[in-house]
C-alpha positions in Angstrom: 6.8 4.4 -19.4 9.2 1.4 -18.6 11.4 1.9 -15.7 14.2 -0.3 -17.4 14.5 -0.7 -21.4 17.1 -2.5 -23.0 17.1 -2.4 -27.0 19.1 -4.8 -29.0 22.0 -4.8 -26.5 25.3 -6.2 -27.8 27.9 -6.7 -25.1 31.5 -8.1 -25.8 34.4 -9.5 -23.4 37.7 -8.7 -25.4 36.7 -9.8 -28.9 34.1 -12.5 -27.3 30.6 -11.4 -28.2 28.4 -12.4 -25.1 25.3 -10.5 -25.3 23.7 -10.2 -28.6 21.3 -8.3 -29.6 19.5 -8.2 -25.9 16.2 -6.7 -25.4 14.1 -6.7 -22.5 11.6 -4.4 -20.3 10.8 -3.7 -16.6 7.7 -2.1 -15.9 7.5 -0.3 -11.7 6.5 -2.5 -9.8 7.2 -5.6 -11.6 9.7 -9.0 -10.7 11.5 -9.7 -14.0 13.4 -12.5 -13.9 16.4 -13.8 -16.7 16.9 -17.6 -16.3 19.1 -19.6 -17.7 21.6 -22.0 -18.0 25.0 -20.9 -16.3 26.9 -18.8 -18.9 24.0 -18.0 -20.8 24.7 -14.2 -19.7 22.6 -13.7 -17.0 25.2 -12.1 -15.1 27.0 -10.0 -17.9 23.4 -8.5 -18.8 22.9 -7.4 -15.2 26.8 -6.0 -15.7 26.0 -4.1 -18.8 23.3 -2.0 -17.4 25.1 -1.1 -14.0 28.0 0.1 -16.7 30.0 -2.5 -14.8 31.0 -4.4 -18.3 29.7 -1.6 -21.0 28.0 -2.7 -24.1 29.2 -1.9 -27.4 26.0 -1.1 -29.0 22.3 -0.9 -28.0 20.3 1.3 -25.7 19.9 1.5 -22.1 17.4 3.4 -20.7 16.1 3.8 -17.0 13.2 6.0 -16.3 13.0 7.1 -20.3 16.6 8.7 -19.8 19.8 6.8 -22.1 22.2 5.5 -19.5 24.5 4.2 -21.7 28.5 5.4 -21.0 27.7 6.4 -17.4 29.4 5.3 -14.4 28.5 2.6 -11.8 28.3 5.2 -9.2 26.1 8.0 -11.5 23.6 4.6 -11.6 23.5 4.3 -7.5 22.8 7.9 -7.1 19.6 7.8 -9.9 18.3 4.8 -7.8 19.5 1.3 -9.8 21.1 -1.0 -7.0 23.4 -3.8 -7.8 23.8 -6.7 -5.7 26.5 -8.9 -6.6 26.1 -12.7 -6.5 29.4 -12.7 -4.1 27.3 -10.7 -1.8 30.9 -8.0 -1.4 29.8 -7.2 2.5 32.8 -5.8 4.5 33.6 -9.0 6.6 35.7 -6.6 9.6 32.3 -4.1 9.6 29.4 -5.1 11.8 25.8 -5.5 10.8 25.2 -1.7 11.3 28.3 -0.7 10.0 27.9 -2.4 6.8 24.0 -1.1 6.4 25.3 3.0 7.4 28.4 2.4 5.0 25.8 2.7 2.0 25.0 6.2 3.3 28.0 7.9 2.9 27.2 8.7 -0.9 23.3 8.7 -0.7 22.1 12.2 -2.4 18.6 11.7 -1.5 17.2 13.7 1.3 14.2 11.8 2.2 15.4 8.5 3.4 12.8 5.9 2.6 15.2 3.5 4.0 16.3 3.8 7.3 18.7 1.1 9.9 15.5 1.4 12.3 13.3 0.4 8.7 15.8 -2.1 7.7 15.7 -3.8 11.1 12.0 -4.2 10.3 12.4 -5.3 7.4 14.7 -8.4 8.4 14.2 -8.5 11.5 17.4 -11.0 11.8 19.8 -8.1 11.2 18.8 -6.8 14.2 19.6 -9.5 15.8 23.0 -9.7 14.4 23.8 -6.0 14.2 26.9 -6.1 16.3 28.3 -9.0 14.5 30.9 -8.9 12.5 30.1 -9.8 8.2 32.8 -13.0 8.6 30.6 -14.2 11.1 27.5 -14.7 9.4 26.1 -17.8 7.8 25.9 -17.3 3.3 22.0 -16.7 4.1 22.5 -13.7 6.7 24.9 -12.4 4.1 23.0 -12.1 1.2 20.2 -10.4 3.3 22.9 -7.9 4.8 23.8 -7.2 1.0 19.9 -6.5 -0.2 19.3 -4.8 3.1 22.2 -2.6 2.2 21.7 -1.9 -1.1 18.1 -0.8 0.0 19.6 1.9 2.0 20.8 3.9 -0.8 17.2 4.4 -1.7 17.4 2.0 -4.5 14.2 2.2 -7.1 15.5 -0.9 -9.7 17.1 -3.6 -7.4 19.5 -5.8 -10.1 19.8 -9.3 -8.1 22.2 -11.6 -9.4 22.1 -15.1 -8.5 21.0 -14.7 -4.8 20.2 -18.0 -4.6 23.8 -19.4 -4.9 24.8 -21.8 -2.3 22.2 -21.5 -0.3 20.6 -24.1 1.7 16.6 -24.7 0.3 15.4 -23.5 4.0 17.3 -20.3 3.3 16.3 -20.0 -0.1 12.8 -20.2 1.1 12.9 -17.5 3.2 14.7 -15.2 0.5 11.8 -15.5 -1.0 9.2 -14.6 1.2 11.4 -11.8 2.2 11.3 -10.7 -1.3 7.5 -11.2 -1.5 7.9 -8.9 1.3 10.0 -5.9 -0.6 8.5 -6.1 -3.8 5.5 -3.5 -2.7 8.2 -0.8 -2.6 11.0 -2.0 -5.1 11.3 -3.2 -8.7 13.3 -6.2 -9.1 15.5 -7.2 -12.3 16.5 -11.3 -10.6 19.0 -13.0 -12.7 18.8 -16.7 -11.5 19.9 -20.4 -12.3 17.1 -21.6 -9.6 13.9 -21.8 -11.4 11.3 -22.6 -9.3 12.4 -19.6 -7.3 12.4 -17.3 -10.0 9.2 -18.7 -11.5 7.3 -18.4 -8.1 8.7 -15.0 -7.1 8.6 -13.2 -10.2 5.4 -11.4 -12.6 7.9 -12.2 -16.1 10.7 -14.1 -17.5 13.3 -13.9 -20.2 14.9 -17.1 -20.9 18.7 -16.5 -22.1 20.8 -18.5 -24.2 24.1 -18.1 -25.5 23.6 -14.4 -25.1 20.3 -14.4 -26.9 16.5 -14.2 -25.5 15.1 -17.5 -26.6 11.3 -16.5 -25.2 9.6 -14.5 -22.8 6.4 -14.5 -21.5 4.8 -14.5 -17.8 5.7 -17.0 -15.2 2.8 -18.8 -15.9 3.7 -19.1 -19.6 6.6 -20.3 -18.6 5.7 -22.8 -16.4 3.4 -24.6 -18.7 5.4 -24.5 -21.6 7.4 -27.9 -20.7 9.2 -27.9 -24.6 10.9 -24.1 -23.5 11.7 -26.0 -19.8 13.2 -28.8 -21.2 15.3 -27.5 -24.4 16.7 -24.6 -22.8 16.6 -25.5 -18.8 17.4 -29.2 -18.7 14.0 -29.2 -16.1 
């Protein structure tokens, strides 16, 4: 069974139809990853399955269960994690605060992840836990913001555009912290940088204009210079 099945999603802003006839899979386990162009849809498809920007049609469904019409936080609490490309930390909360915030509305008992785990984890959070979220550099933020969302016992992490506006030394280090995760989470990246999403991830969906225009594995990808070059100017 798929952990995350989209079928012929169709997902409209106003009377502007965005997402058209979407589908996709994510298998436990698995990196996915949905490249594209920016406004392809990356984003809204990541929107439309958090029930953040609702389709109009189609099916959603997570662990075999339809998961269309619920609410953002009914989501949270069945384990799919949202983190938002503009990260959304509290910049007056410290490093702790920000990570024991995401407890508050946690229903699980068994707490896979713990501050002590986090700290582990990224071991640079530690190091900044009594500093203040304005204070950190765009890289220590967008850790903070995974590390967070890992703390409401997340089981589909939905990444959008982590890579933004980070420097490449950052970006590499993203990435082997996600090499890192990926044994205990399954990861749905949306992502304009390709050669991170095509190193980090199993699969990829190339989007266009709302539509998948191929899929394949990473390596497919890779090799296939006429997909690279029509739809990713690479």
């Amino acid at each position: 069974m798929h952990l995350l099945g989209i079928e012929k999603m169709n997902t409209y802003y106003g009377e502007s139809h965005i997402i058209k006839d979407l589908s996709l899979i994510v298998t436990e386990g698995e990196i996915v990853t949905l490249i594209g162009r920016n406004g392809a849809g990356k984003t809204t498809t990541l929107r439309s399955v958090m029930g953040l920007t609702p389709p109009r049609s189609g099916e959603i469904k997570f662990r075999g269960q339809i998961i269309n019409g619920l609410q953002p936080f009914e989501l949270t609490q069945m384990g799919i994690g949202f983190v938002f490309e503009d990260r959304r930390i509290f910049p007056d909360l410290t490093v702790r605060d920000n990570l024991e915030i995401a407890l508050i509305h946690r229903q699980t008992v068994q707490q896979q992840w713990t501050v002590e785990r986090v700290f582990e984890v990224f071991p640079i959070l530690k190091k900044l836990e009594k500093s203040k979220g304005m204070h950190l550099s765009g890289g220590e933020q967008q850790m903070l913001a995974i590390a967070r969302t890992l703390m409401g016992n997340s089981i589909l992490l939905l990444l959008d555009e982590p890579c933004e506006g980070l420097a490449p030394l950052i970006v590499k280090s993203l990435g082997e912290l996600m090499e890192q995760i990926r044994k205990e989470i399954t990861i749905l990246l949306a992502e304009q940088n390709v050669k991170f999403a095509l190193n980090l991830a199993d699969r990829g969906y190339l989007i266009e204009k709302g539509s998948i225009r191929y899929e394949g594995t990473t390596e497919e990808l890779k090799s296939n210079r006429e997909v690279q070059e029509r739809f990713l100017g690479v």
